[in-house]
N, C-alpha and C positions, 0 to 999 in steps of 0.2 A: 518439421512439424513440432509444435509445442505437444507436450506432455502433461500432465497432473503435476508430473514431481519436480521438473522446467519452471512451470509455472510458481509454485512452491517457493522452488529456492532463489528466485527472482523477486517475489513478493518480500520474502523475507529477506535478504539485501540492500531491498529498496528505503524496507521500515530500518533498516542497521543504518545505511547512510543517513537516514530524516530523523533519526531519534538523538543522534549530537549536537546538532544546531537546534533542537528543541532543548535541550539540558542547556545551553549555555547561554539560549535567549527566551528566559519565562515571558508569556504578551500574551500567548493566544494557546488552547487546546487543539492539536491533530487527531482527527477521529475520523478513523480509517473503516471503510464500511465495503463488504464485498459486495457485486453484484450480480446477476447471470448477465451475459453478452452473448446475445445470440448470434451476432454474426461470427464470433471467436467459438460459440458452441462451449467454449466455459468461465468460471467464476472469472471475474475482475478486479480487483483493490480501486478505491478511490478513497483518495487522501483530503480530507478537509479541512483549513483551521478556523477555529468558533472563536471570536474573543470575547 
């Protein structure tokens, strides 16, 4: 079962991996916006790019 802190350092991971191909290809803004998910019963990242 995922955890608070699972969840956490998974999020954060995800933004380490997505944050190098944003530095090396400027085009578009990623803005990363949590949500509730009720069927997970907690918070969610959704990553979006705005150009």
């Amino acid at each position: 079962m995922m955890n608070r802190r699972m969840f956490l350092a998974g999020t954060a991971a995800a933004a380490g991996a997505r944050l190098v191909p944003v530095v090396s290809k400027p085009g578009g803004r990623r803005i990363l916006t949590l949500v509730y998910d009720k069927s997970l019963g907690m918070m969610r990242a959704i990553d979006r790019v705005v150009r």
